[in-house]
C-alpha positions in Angstrom: 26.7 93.7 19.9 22.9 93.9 21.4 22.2 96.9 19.3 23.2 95.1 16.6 21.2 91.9 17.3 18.0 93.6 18.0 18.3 95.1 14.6 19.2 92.5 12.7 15.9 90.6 14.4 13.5 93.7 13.5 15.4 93.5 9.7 15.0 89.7 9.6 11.2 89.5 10.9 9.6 92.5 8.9 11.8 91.2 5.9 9.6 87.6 6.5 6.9 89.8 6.3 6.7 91.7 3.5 7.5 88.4 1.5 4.7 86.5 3.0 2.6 89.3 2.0 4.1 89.5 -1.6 3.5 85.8 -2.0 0.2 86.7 -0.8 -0.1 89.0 -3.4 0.4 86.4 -6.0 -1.7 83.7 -4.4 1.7 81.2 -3.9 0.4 81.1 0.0 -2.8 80.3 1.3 -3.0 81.8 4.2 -5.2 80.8 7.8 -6.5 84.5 8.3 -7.9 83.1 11.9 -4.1 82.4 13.0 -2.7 85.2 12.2 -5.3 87.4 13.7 -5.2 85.7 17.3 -1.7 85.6 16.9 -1.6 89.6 16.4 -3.7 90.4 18.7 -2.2 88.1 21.4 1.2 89.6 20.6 -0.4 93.1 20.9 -1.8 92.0 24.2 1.7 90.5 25.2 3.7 93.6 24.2 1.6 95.8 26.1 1.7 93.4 29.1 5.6 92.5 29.2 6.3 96.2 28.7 4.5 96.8 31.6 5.8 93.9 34.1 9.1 94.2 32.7 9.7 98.7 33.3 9.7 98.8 29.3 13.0 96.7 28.7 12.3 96.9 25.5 16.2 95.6 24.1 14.9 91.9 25.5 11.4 92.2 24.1 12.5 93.4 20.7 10.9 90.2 19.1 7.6 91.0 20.4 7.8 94.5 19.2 9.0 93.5 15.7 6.1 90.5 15.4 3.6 93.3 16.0 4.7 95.3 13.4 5.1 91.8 11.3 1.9 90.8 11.4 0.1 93.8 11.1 1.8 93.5 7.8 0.8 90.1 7.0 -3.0 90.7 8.7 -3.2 93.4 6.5 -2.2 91.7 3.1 -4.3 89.1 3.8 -6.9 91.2 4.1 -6.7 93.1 0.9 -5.2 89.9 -1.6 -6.3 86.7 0.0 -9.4 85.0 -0.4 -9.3 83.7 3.2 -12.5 83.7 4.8 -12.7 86.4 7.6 -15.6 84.8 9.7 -15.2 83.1 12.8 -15.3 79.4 13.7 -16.0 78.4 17.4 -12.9 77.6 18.0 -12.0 81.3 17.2 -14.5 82.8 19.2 -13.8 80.8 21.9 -10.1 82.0 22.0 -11.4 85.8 21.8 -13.5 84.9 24.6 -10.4 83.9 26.7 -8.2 86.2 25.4 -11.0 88.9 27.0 -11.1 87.4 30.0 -7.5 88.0 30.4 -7.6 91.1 29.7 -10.3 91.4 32.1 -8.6 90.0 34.7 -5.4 92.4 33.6 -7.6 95.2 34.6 -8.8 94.3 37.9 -5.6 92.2 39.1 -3.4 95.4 37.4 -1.4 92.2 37.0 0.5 92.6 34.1 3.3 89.9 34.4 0.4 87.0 35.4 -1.4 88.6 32.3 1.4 88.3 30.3 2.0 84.5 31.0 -1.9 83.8 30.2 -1.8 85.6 26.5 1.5 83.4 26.1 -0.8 80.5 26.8 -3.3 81.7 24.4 -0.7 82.8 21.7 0.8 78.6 21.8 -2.9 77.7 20.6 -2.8 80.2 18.3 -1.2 78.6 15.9 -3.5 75.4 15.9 -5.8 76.3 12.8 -2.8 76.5 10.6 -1.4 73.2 12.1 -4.9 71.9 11.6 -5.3 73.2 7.8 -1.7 71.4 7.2 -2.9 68.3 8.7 -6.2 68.2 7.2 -5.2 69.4 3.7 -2.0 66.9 3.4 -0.4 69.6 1.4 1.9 72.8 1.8 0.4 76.1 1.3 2.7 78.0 3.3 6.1 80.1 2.7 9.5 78.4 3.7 11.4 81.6 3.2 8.8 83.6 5.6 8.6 80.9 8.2 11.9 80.5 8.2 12.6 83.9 8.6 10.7 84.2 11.4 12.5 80.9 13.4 15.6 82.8 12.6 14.5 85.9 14.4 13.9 84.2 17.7 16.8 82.3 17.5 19.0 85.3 16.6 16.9 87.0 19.6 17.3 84.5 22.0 20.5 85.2 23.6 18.9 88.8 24.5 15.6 87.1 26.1 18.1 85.2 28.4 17.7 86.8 31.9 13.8 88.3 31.3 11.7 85.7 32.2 8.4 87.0 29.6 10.9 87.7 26.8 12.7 83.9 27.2 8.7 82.5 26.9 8.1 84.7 24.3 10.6 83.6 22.0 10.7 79.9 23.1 7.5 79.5 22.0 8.6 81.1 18.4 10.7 79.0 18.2 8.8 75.6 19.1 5.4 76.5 17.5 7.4 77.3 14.5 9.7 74.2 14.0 6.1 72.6 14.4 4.8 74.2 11.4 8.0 74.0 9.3 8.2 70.5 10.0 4.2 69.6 9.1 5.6 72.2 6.1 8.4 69.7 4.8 6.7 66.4 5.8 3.2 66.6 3.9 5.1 68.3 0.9 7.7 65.0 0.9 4.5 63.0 1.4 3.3 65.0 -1.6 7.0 64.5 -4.1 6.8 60.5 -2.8 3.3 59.9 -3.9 4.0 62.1 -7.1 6.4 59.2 -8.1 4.6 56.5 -7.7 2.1 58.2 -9.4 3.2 59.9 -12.3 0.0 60.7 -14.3 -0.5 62.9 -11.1 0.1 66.7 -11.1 0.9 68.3 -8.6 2.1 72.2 -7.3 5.1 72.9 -4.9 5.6 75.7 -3.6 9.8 76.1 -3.1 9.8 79.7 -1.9 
């Protein structure tokens, strides 16, 4: 049953995406290319970190392993299809500045598990600029099927997290930062459909996918 949960969350995340990166392809997403770099890079951080504190258990850490692999996906797509600008903000550069002192401290401490808890920190406010862009922008440029996916992987990985205490953080926060995002997702999109009504001379775009 475990084997068949941890590959059903590596089927279920890289099948998130590969369609994030198709939609990317098409230009039906409009991608924060700052979140999903912090976010990979964090998770690299994190993998390398719980693998270490935890004597490579990687059955409860398959999440982490299978978001690495995910977002070097997505990174990568949006990369070569998106038009998402690539520079900085300070914001960004101050979260790469902590995220080196961590690792900093990784290296001199050689504690990986206190490590670990830091880049899970970092990873929580990682998903800020795309929380921010939803809030800002008032409308829904992200993928329901691809976020979705992903809330669906840490929830099918949960029950395997249960008894590590990195891999329980890990996919705790999934799950909350997630829901966060689906629910901006849904809300400024229904704001969207509402105001659409009342009025009708308006055009608007949805994305359903």
């Amino acid at each position: 049953m475990q084997n068949f949960t941890q590959v059903t969350t590596l089927l279920v995340v890289l099948s998130s995406g590969i369609w994030y990166s198709y939609q990317t392809y098409l230009g039906r997403v409009k991608p924060v290319l700052s979140t999903w770099l912090i976010i990979l890079t964090g998770a690299s951080l994190s993998l390398i970190t719980y693998l270490l504190a935890s004597d490579w258990n990687i059955r409860s850490g398959i999440l982490n392993i299978a978001d690495v692999a995910n977002l070097a996906i997505i990174v990568t797509s949006i990369l070569l299809w998106s038009k998402a600008k690539t520079k900085l903000c300070s914001f960004e550069k101050w979260y790469f500045l902590g995220m080196g002192f961590i690792v900093m401290f990784w290296l001199l401490s050689s504690n990986a598990f206190i490590s670990n808890l830091l880049l899970q920190g970092l990873i929580w406010i990682g998903y800020f600029p795309t929380i921010h862009k939803l809030a800002v922008e008032k409308t829904n440029t992200e993928s329901y099927l691809s976020w979705g996916g992903a809330l669906l992987a840490g929830l099918i990985a949960l029950p395997i997290a249960i008894g590590n205490i990195l891999a329980l953080i890990y996919v705790v926060r999934t799950i909350v930062m997630i829901s966060i995002v689906l629910f901006l997702m849904y809300f400024y999109e229904n704001k969207e459909r509402k105001l659409n009504k009342q009025n009708p001379k308006l055009v608007w775009i949805y994305k359903l996918d």
